[in-house]
mmCIF entry with sequence, helices, sheets and N, C-alpha, C, O atoms, coordinates in Angstrom:
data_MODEL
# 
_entry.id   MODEL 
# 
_entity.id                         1 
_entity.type                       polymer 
_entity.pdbx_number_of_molecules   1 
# 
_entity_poly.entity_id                      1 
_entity_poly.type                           'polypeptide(L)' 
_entity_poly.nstd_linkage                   no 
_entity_poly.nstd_monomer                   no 
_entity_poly.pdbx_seq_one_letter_code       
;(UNK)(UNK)(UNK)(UNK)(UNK)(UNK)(UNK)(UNK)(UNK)(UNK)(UNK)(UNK)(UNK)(UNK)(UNK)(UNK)
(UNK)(UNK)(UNK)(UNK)(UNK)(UNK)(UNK)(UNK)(UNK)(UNK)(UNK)(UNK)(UNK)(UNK)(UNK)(UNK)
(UNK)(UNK)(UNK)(UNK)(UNK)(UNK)(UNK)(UNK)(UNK)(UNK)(UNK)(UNK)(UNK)(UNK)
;
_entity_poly.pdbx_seq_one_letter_code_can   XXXXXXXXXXXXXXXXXXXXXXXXXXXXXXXXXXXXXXXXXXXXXX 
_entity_poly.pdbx_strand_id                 A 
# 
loop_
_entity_poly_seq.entity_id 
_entity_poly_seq.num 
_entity_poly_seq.mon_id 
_entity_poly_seq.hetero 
1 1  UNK n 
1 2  UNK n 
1 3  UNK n 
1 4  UNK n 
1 5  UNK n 
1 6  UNK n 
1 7  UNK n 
1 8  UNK n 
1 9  UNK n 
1 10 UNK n 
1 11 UNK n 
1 12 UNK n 
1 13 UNK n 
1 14 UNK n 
1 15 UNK n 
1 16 UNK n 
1 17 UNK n 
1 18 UNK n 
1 19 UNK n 
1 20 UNK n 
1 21 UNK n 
1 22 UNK n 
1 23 UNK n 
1 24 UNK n 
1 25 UNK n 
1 26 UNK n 
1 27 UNK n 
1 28 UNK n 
1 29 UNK n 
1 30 UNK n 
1 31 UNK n 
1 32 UNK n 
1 33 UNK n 
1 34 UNK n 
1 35 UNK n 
1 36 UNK n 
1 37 UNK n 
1 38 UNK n 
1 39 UNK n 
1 40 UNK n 
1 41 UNK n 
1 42 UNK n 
1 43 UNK n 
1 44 UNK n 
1 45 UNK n 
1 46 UNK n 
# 
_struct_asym.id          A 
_struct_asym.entity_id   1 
# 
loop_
_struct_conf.conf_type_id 
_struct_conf.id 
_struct_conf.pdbx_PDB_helix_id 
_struct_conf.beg_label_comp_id 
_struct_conf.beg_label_asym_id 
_struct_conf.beg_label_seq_id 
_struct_conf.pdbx_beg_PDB_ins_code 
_struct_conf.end_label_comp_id 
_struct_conf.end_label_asym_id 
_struct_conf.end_label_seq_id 
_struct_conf.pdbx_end_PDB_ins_code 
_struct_conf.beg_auth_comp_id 
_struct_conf.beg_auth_asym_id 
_struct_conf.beg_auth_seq_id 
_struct_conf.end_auth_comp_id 
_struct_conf.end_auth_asym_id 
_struct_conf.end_auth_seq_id 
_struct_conf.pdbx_PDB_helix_class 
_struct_conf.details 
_struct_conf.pdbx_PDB_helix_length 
HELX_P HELX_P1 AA1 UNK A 2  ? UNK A 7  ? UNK A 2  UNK A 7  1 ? 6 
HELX_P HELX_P2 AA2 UNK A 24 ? UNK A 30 ? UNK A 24 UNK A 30 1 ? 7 
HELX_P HELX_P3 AA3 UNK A 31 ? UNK A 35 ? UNK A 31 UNK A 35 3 ? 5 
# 
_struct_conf_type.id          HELX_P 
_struct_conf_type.criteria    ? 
_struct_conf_type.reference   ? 
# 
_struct_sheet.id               AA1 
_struct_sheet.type             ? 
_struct_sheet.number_strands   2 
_struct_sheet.details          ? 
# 
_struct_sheet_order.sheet_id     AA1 
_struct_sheet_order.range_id_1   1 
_struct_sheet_order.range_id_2   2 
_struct_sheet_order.offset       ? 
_struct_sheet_order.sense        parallel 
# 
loop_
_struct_sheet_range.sheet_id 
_struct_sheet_range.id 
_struct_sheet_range.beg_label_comp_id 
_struct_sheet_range.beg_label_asym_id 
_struct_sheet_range.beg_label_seq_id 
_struct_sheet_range.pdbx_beg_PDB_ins_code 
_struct_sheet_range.end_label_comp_id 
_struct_sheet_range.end_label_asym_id 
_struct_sheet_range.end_label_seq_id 
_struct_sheet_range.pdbx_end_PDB_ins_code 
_struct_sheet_range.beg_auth_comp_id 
_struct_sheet_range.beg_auth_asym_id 
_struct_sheet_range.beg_auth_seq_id 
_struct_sheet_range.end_auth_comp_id 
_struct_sheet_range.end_auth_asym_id 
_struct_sheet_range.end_auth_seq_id 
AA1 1 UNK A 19 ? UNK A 20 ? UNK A 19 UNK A 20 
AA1 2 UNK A 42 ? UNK A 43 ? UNK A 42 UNK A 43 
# 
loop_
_atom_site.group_PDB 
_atom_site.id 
_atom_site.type_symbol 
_atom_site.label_atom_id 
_atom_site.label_alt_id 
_atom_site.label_comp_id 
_atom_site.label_asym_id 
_atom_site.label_entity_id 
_atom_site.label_seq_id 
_atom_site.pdbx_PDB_ins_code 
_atom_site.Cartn_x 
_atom_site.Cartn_y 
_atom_site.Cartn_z 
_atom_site.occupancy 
_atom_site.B_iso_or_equiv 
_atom_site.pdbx_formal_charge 
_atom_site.auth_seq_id 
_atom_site.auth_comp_id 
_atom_site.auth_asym_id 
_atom_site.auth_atom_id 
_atom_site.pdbx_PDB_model_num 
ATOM 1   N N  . UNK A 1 1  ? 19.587 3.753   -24.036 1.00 0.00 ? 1  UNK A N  1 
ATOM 2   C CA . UNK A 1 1  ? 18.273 3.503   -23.502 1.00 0.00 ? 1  UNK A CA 1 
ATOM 3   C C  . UNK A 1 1  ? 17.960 4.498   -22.383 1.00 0.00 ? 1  UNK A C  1 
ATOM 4   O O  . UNK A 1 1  ? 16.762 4.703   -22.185 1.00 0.00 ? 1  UNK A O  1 
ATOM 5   N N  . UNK A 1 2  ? 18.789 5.108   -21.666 1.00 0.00 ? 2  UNK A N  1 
ATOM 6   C CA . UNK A 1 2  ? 18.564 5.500   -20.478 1.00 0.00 ? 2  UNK A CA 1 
ATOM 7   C C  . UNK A 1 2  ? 18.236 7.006   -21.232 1.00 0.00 ? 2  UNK A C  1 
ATOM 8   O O  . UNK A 1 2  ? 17.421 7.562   -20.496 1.00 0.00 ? 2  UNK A O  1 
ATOM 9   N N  . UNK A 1 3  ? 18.496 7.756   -22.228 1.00 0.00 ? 3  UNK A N  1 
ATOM 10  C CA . UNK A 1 3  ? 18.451 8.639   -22.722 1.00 0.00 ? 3  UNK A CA 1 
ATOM 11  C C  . UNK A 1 3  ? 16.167 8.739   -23.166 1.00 0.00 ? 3  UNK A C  1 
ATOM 12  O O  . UNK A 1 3  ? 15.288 9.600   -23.208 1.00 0.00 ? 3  UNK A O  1 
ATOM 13  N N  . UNK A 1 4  ? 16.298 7.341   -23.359 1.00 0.00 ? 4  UNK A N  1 
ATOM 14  C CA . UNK A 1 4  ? 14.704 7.530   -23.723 1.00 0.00 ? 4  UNK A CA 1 
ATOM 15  C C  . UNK A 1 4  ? 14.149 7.274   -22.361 1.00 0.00 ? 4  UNK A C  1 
ATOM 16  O O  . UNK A 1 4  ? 12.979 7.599   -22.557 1.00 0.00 ? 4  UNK A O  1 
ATOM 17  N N  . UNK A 1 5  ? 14.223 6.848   -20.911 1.00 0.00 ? 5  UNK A N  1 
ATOM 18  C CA . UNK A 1 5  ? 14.138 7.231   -19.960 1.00 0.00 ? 5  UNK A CA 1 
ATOM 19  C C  . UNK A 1 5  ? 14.115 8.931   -19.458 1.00 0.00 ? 5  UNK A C  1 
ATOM 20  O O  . UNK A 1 5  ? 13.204 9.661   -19.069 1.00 0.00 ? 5  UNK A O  1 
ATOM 21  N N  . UNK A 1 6  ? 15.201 9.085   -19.622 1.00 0.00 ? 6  UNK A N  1 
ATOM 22  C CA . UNK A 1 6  ? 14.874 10.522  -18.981 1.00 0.00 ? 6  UNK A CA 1 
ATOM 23  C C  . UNK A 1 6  ? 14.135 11.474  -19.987 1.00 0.00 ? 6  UNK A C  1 
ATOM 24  O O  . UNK A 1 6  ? 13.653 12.517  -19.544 1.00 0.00 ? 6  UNK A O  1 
ATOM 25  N N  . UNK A 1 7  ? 14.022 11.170  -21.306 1.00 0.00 ? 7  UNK A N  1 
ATOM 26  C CA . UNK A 1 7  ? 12.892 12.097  -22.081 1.00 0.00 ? 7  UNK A CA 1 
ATOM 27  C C  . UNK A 1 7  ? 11.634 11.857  -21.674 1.00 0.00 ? 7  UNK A C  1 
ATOM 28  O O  . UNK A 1 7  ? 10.813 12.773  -21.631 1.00 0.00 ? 7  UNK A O  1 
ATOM 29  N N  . UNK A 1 8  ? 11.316 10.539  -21.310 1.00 0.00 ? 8  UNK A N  1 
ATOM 30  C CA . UNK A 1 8  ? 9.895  10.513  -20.957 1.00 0.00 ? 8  UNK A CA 1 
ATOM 31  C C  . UNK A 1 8  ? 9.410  9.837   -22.373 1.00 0.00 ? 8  UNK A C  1 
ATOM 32  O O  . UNK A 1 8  ? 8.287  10.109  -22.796 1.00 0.00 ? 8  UNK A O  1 
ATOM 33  N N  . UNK A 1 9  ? 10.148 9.083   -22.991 1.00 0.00 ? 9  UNK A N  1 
ATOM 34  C CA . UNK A 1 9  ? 9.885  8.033   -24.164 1.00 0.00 ? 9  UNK A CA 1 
ATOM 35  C C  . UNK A 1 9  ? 9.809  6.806   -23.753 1.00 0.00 ? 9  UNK A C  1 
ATOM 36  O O  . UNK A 1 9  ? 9.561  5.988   -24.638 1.00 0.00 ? 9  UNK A O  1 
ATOM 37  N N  . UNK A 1 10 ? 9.960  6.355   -22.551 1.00 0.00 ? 10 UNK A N  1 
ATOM 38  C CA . UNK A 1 10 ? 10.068 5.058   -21.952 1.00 0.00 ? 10 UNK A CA 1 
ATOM 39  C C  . UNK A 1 10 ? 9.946  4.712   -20.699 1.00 0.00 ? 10 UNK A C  1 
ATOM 40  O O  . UNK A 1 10 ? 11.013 4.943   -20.130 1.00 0.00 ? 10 UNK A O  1 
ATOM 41  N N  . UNK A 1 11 ? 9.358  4.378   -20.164 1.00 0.00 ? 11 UNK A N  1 
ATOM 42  C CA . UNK A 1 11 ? 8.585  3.940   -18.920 1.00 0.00 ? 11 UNK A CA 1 
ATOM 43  C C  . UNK A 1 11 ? 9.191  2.436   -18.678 1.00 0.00 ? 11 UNK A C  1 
ATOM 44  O O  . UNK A 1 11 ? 9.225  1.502   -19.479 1.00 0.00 ? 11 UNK A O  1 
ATOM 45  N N  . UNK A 1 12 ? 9.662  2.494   -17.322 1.00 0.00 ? 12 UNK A N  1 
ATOM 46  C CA . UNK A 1 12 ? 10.083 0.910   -17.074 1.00 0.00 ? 12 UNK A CA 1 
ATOM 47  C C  . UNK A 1 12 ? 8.612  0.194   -16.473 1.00 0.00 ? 12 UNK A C  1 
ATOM 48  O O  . UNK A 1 12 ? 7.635  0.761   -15.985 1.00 0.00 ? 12 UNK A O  1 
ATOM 49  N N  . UNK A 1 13 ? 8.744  -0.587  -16.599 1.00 0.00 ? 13 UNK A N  1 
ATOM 50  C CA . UNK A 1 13 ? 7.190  -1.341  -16.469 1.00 0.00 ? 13 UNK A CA 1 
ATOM 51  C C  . UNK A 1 13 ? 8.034  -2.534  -14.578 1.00 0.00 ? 13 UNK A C  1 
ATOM 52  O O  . UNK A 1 13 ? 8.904  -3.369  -14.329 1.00 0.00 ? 13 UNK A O  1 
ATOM 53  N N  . UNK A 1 14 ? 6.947  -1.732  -13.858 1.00 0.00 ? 14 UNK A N  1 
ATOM 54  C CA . UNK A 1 14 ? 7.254  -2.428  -12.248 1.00 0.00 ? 14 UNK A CA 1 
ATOM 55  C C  . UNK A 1 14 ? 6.069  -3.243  -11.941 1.00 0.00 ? 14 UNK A C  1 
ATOM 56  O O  . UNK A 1 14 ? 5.002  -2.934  -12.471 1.00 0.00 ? 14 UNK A O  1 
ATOM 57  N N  . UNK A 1 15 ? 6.135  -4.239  -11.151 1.00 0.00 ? 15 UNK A N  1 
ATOM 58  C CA . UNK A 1 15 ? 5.159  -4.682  -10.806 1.00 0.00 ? 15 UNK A CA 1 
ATOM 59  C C  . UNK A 1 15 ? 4.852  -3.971  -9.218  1.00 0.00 ? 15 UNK A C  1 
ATOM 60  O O  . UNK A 1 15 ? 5.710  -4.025  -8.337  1.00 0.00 ? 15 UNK A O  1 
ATOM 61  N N  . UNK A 1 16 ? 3.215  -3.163  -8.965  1.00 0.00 ? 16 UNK A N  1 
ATOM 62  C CA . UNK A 1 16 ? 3.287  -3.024  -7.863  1.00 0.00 ? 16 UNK A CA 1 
ATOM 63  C C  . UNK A 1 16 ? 3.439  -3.383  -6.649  1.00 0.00 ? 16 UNK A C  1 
ATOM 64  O O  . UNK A 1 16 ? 3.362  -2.574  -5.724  1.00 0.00 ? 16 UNK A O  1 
ATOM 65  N N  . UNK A 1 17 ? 3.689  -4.724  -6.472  1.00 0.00 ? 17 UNK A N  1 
ATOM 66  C CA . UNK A 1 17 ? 3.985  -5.328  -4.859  1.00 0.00 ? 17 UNK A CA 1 
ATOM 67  C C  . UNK A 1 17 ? 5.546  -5.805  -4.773  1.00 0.00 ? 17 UNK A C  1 
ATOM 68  O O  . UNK A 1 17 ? 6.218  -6.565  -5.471  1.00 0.00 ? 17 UNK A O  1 
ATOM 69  N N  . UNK A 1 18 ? 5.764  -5.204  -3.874  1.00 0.00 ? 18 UNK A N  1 
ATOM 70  C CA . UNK A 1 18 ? 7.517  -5.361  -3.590  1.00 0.00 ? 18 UNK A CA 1 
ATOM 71  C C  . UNK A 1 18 ? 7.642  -6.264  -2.606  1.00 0.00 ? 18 UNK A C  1 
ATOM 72  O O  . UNK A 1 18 ? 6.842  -6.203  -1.672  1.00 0.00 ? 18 UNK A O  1 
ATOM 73  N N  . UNK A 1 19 ? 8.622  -7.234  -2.617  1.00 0.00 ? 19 UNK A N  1 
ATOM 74  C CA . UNK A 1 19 ? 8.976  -8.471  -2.121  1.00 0.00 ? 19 UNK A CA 1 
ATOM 75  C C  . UNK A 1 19 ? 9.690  -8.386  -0.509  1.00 0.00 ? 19 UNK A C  1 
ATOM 76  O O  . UNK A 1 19 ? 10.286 -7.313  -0.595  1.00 0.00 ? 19 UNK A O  1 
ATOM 77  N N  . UNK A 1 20 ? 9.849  -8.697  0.322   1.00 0.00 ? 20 UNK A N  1 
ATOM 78  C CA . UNK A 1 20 ? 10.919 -8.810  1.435   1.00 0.00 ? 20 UNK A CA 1 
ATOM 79  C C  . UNK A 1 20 ? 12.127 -9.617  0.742   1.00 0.00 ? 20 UNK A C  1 
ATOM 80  O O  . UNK A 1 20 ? 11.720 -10.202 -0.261  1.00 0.00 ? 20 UNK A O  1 
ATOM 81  N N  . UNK A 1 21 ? 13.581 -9.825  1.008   1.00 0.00 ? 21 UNK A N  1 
ATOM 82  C CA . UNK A 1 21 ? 14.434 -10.678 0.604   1.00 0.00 ? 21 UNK A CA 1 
ATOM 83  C C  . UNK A 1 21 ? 13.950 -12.200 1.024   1.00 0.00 ? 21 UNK A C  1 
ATOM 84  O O  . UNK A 1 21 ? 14.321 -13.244 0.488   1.00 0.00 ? 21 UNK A O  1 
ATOM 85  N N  . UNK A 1 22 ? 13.146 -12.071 1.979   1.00 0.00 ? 22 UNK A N  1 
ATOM 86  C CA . UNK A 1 22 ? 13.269 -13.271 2.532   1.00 0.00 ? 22 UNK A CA 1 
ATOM 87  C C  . UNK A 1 22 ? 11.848 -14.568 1.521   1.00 0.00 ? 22 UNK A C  1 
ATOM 88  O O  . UNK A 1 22 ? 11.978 -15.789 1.446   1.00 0.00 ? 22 UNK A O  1 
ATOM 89  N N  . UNK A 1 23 ? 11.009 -13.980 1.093   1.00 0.00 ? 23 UNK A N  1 
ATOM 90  C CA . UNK A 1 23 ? 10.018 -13.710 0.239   1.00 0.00 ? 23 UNK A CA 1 
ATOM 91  C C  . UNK A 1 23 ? 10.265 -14.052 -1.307  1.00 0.00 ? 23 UNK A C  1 
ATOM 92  O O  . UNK A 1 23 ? 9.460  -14.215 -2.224  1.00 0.00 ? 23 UNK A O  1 
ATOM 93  N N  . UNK A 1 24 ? 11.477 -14.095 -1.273  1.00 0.00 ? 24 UNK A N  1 
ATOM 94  C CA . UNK A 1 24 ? 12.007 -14.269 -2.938  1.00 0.00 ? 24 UNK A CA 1 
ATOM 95  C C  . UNK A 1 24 ? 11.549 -15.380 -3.588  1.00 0.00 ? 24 UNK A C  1 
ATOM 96  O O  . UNK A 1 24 ? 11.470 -15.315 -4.815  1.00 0.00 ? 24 UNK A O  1 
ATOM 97  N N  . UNK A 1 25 ? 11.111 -16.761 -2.820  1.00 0.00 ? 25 UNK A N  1 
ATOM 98  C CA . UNK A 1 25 ? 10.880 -17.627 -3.627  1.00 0.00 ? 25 UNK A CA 1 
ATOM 99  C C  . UNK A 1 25 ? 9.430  -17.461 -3.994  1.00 0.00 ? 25 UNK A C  1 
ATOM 100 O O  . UNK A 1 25 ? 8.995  -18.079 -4.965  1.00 0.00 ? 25 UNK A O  1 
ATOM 101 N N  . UNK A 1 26 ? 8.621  -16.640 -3.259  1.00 0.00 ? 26 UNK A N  1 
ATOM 102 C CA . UNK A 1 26 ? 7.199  -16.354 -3.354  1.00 0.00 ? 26 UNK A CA 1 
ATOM 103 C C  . UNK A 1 26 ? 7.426  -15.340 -4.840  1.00 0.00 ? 26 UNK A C  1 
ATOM 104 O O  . UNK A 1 26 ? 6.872  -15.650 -5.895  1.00 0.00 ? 26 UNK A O  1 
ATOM 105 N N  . UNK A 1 27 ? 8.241  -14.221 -4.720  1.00 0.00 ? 27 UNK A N  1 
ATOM 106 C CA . UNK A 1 27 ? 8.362  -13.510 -6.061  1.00 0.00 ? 27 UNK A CA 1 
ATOM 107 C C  . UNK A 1 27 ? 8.761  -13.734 -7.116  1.00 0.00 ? 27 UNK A C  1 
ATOM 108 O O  . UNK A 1 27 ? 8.449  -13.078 -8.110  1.00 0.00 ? 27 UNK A O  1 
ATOM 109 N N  . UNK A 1 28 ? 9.856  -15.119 -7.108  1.00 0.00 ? 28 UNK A N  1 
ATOM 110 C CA . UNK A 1 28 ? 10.107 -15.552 -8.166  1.00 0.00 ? 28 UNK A CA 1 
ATOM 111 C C  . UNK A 1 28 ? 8.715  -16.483 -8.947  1.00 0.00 ? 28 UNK A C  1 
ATOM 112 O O  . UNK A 1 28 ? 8.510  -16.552 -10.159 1.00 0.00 ? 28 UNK A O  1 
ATOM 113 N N  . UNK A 1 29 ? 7.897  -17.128 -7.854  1.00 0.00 ? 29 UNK A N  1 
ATOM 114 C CA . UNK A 1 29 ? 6.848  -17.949 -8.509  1.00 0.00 ? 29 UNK A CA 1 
ATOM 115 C C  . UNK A 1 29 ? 5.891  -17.359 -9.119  1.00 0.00 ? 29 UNK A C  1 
ATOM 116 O O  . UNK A 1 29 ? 5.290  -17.887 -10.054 1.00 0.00 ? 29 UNK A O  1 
ATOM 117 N N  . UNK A 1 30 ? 5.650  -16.274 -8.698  1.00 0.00 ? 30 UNK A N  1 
ATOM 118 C CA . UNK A 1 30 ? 4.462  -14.958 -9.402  1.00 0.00 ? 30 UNK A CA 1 
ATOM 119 C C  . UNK A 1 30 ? 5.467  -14.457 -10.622 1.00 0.00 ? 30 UNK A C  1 
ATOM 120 O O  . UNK A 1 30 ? 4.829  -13.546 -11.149 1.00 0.00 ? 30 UNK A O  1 
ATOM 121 N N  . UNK A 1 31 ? 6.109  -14.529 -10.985 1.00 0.00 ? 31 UNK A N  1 
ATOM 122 C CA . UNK A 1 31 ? 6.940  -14.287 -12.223 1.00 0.00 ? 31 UNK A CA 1 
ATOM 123 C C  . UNK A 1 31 ? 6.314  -15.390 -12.479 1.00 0.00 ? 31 UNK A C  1 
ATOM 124 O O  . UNK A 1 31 ? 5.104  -15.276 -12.676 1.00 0.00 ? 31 UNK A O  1 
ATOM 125 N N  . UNK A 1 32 ? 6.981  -16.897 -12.562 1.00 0.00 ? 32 UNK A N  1 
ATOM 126 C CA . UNK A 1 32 ? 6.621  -18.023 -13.776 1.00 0.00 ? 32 UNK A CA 1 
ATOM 127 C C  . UNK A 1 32 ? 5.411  -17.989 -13.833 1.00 0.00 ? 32 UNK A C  1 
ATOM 128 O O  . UNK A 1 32 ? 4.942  -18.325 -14.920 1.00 0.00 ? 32 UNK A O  1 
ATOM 129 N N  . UNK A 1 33 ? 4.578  -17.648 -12.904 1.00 0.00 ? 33 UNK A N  1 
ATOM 130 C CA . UNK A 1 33 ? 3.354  -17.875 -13.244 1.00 0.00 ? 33 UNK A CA 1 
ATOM 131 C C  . UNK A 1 33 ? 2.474  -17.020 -14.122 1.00 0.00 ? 33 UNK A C  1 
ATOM 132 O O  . UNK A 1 33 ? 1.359  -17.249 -14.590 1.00 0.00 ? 33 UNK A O  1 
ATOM 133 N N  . UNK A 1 34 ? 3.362  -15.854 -14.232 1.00 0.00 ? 34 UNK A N  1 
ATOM 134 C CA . UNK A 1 34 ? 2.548  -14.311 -14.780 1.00 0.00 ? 34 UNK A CA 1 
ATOM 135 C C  . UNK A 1 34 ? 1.893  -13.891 -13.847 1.00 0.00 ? 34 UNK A C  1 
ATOM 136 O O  . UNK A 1 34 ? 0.844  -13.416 -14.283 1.00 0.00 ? 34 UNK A O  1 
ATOM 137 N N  . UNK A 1 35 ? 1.958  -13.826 -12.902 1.00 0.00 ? 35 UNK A N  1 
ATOM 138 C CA . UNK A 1 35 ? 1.032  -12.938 -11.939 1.00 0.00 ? 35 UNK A CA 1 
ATOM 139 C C  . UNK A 1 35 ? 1.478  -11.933 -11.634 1.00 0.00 ? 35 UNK A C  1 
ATOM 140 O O  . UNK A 1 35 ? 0.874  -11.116 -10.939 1.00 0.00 ? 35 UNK A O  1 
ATOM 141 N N  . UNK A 1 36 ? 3.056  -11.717 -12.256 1.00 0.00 ? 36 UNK A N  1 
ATOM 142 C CA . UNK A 1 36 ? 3.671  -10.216 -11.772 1.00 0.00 ? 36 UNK A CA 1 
ATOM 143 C C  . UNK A 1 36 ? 3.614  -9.804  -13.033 1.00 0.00 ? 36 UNK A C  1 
ATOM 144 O O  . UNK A 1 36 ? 3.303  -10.635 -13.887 1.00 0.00 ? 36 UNK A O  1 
ATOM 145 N N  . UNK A 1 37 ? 3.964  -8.125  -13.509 1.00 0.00 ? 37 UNK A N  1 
ATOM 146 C CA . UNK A 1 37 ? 3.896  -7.747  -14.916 1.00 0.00 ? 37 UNK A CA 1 
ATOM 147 C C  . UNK A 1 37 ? 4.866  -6.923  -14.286 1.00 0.00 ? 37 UNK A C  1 
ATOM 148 O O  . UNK A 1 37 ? 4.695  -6.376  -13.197 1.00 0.00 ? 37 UNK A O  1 
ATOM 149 N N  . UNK A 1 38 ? 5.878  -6.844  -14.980 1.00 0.00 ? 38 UNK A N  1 
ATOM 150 C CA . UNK A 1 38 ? 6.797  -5.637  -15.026 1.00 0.00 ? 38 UNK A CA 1 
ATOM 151 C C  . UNK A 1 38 ? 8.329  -7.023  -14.385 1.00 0.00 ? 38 UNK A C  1 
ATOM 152 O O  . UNK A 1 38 ? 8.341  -8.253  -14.432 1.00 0.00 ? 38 UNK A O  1 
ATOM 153 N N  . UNK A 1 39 ? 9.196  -6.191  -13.956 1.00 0.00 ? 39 UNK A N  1 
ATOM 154 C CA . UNK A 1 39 ? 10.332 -6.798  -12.915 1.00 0.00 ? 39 UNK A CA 1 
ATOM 155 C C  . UNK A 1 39 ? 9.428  -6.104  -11.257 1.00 0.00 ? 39 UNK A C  1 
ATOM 156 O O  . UNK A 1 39 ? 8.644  -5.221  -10.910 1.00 0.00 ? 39 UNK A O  1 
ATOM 157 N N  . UNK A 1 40 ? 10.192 -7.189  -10.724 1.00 0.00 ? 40 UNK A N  1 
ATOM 158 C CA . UNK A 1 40 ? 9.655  -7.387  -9.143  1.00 0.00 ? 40 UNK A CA 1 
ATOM 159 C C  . UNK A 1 40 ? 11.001 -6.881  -8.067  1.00 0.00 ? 40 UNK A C  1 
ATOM 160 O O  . UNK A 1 40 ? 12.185 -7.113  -8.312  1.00 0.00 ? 40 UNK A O  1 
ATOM 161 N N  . UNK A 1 41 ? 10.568 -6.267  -7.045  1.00 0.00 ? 41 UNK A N  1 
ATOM 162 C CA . UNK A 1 41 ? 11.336 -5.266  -6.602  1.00 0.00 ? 41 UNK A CA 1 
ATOM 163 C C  . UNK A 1 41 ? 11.248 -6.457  -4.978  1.00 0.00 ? 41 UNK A C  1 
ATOM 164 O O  . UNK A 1 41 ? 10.405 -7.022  -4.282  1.00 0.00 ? 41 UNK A O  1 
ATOM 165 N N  . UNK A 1 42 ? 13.070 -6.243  -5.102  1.00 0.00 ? 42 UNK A N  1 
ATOM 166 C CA . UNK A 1 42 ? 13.074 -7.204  -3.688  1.00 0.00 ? 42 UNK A CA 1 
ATOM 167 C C  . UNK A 1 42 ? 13.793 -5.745  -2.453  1.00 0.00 ? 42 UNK A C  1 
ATOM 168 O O  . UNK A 1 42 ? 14.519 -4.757  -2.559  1.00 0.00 ? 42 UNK A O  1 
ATOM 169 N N  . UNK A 1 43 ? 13.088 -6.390  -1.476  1.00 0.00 ? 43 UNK A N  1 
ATOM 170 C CA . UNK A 1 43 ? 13.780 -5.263  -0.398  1.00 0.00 ? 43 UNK A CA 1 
ATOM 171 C C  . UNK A 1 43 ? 14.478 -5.603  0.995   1.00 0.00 ? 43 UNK A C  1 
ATOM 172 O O  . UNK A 1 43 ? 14.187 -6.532  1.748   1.00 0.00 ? 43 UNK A O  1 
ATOM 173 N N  . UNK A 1 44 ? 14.967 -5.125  1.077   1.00 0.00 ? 44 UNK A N  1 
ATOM 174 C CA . UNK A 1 44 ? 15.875 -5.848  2.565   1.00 0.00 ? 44 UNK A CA 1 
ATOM 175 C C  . UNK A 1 44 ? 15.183 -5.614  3.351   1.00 0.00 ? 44 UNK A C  1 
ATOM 176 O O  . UNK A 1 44 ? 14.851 -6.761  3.650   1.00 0.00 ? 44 UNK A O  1 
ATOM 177 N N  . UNK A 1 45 ? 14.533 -4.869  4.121   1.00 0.00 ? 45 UNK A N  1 
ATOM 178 C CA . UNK A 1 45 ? 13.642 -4.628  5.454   1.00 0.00 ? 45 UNK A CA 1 
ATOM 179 C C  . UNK A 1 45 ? 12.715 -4.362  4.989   1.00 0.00 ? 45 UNK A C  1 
ATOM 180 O O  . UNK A 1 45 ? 12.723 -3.618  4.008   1.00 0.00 ? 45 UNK A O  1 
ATOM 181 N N  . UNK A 1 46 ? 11.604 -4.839  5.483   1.00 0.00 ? 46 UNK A N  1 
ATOM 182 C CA . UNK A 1 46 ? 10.017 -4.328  5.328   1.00 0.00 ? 46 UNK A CA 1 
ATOM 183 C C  . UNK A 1 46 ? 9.501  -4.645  7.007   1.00 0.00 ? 46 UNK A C  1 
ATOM 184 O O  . UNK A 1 46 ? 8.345  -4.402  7.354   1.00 0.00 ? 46 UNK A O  1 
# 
């Protein structure tokens, strides 16, 4: 898979708003709900 990554055959699909760690239960609920599209990006410091 990672091979159709770096050709430029495959695009990982992100959701644009990135989470704080602390925030996670807020990012996990926009998942069940569909309000995120892609995987959701958690971050240690913001």
């Amino acid at each position: 898979m990672a091979h159709l990554v770096e050709n430029g055959r495959l695009d990982p699909l992100l959701a644009q708003e990135t989470f704080a760690f602390v925030e996670r239960g807020e990012a996990h609920r926009r998942l069940e709900q569909g309000e995120a599209v892609g995987k959701v990006s958690l971050v240690r410091d913001r």
